[in-house]
N, C-alpha and C positions, 0 to 999 in steps of 0.2 A: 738280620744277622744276629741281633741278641737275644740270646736264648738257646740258639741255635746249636751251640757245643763252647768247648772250652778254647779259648784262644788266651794262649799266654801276650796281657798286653803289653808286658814290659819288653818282649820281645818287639813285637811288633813294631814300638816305637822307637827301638835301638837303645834304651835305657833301662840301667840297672832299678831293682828293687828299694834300692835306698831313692833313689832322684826326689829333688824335692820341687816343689810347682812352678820352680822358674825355669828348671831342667824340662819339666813334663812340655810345657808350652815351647820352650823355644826347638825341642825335638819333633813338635807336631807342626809346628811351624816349616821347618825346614824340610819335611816329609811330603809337606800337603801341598808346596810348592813343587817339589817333586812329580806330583800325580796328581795337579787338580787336571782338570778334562778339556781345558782351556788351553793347555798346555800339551796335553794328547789326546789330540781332539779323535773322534771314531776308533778309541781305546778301551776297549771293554776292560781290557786286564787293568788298568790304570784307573779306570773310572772306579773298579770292586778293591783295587788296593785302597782307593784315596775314602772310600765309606770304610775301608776296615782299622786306619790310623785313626778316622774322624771317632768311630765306635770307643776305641782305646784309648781318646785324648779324654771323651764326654765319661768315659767310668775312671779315670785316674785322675781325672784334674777336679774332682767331687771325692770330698773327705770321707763322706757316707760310705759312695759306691764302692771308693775303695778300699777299705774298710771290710766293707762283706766280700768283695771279691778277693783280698790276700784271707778273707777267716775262711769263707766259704767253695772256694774253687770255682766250677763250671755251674756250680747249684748259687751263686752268690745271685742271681738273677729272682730264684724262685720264691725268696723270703720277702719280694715287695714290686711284683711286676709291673704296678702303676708308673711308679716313678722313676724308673730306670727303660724303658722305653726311648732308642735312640732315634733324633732325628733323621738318622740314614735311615731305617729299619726297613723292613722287609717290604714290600709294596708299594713304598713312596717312590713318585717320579720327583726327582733332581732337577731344579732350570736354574744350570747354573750360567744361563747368559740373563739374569734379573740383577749382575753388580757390574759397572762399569769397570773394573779392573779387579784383579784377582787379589787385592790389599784389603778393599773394600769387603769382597768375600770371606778371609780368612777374620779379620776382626769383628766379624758379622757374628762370623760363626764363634768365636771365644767370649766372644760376650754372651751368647744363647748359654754356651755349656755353663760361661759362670754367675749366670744368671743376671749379668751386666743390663743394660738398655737398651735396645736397637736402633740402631740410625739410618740403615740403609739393607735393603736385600730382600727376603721371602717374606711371605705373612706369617703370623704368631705359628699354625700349624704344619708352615712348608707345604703344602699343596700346592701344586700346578696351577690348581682347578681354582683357586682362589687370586684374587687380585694383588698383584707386586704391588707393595709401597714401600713408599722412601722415604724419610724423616728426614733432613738436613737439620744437623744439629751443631752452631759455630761455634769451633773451640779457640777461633784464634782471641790473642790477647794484645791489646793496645796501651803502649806508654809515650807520654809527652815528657818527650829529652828534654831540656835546656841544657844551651852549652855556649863557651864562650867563643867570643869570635878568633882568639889565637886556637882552640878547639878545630874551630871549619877550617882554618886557614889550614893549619901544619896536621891537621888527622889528630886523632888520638883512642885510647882505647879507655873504655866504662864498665866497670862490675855491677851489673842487678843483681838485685833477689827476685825472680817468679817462681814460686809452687814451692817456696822454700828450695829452688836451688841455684847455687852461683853459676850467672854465664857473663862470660865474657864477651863484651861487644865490642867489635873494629869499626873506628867512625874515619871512614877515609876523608883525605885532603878533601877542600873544594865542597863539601857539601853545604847548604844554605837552607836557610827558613821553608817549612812548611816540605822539606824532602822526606820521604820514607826507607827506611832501612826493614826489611823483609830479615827474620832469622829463623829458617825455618825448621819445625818439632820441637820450638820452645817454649809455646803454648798452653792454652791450660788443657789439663788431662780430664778426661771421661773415664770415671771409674767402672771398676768391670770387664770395660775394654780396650783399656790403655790406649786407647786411641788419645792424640796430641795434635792440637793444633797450632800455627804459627806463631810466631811474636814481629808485631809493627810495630818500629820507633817512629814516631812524628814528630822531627826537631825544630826545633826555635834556637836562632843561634839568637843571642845577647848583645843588643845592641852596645857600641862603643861609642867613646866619646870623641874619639877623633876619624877614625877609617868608617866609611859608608860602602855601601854593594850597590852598583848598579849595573845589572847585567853580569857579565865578567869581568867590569871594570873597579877599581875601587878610586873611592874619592874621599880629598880631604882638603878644608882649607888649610894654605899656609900663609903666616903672616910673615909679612917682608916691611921695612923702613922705608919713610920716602926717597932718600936718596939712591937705596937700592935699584928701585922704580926706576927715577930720571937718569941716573949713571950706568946702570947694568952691574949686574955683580954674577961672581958667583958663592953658590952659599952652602953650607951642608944641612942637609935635611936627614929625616930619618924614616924609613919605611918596616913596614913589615919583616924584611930581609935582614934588615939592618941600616946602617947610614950607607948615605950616597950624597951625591954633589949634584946640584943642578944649576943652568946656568939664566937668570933673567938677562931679556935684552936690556937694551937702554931704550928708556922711552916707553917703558912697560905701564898699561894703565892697571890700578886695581880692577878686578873684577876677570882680568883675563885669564885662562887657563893655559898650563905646561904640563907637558905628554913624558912621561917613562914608561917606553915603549916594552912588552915584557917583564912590568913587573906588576899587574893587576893580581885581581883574583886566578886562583888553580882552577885549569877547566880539565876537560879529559883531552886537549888537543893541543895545552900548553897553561900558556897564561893570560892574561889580559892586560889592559894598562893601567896603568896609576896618573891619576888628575888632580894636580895641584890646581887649586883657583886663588888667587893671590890677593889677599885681604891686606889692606893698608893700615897700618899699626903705630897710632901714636900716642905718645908717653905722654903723661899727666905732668910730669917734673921733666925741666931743661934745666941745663947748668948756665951762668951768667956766660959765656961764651956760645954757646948754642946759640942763646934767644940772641945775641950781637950777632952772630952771623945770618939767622933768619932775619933781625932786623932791616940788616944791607939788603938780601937775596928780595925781600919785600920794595926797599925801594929802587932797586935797579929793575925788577921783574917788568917786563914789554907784556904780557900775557895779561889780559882781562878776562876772570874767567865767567863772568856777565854779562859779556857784551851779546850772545847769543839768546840769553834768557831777556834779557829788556828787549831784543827785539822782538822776541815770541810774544811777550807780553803786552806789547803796543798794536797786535794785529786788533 
């Protein structure tokens, strides 16, 4: 086709003579999806449209070419035929089933015309008759989030920098350590052919000092007084949510656990529960009444709390 006579290619690609290279691409872009052959397949007229944009992207979207083709006209070809030789051009067979989708293709091809890198499509020459290779080439990018655990618990949202630009990431309720968040076309860029690959957050949520994850549950100890223990109380605690009441029996030993049912960790099907384990908590300082009353409660107490362990010990 080049050489072949004059084609106006600003026409062609539906844009004016001023259009500047982001105009030229994203008009061949949106043209070439129009008329790749993938898309009208047994299309002669579509297959000689979609070489005739491709001819008018490769001389407009090259400063040279075009250049000599607004100085020179139909003759802007003859002043250097080496290098204006289009990959469509005249005799080539086309396999445009060598890209697995038609993305693949078009970035293939804007990279050839701007002299980009190739990652995936025809060989250097475009010939049939030559061996399809593939380059895989990984543009995704990977960051290690830290975040706190009110962060997992309640969601929250995080500004990065990649490639020098601001994205905003949504970090939903519920997510926990070693999860991945996918954002994808935030990736780092291949120049030439603007091709972008993903962005992977890999989070660590931040250990706390009180709330632990177990599954979808969350745990924590609470420390309760002995007489709490032996009498039963109830007492206000404080969760995640905020405070609540919870009630120990009477007769509660340390070490035992209590259920609030529905207020665990955030799952996608609700919540989980919250496990108190009931640590027994005693003061360093009593007051002269205290220790009198423990006094008494020591010599009235019936309860040996030995009498099991000397007999274990005597086997």
């Amino acid at each position: 086709m080049t050489g072949s006579g004059y084609r106006d290619y600003y026409k062609v690609l539906g844009i004016d003579r001023s259009a500047k290279a982001v105009d030229i691409k994203r008009a061949f872009r949106s043209k070439a999806r129009k008329y790749h052959p993938d898309i009208n397949p047994n299309n002669p007229e579509a297959e000689n449209k979609f070489k005739e944009i491709s001819e008018a992207y490769e001389v407009l979207s090259d400063p040279d070419k075009r250049k000599r083709y607004e100085e020179f006209g139909q003759y802007w070809n003859q002043r250097n035929v080496s290098d204006a030789t289009s990959p469509f051009g005249q005799g080539v067979a086309v396999d445009f089933g060598g890209y697995g989708n038609f993305d693949e293709f078009i970035n293939e091809l804007l990279g050839r015309f701007t002299g980009g890198a190739s990652t995936t499509g025809f060989s250097p020459n475009f010939s049939t008759s030559s061996q399809t290779s593939k380059k895989i080439i990984n543009l995704d990018a990977k960051i290690q989030l830290q975040i706190s655990f009110r962060e997992s618990f309640f969601g929250t949202e995080r500004t990065l920098v990649v490639n020098n630009e601001k994205i905003k990431i949504k970090i939903p309720k519920g997510i926990k350590s070693n999860s991945k968040l996918r954002v994808k076309g935030k990736g780092n860029i291949q120049s030439g052919s603007g091709l972008r690959g993903d962005l992977y957050l890999h989070i660590d949520v931040k250990s706390h000092p009180i709330w632990g994850i177990e599954g979808d549950d969350l745990c924590a100890d609470l420390p309760v007084a002995i007489d709490e223990l032996i009498l039963g109380a109830t007492i206000q605690v404080i969760t995640p949510d905020g405070e609540a009441k919870i009630r120990i029996p009477k007769s509660t030993l340390p070490g035992q656990n209590l259920r609030l049912k529905g207020k665990g960790f955030p799952t996608i099907n609700g919540r989980g529960d919250l496990i108190f384990t009931l640590k027994l908590k005693i003061s360093k300082e009593w007051t002269s009444s205290e220790l009198e009353l423990i006094d008494q409660l020591g010599k009235m107490r019936s309860y040996d709390p030995r009498k099991d362990w000397f007999n274990s010990a005597l086997i």
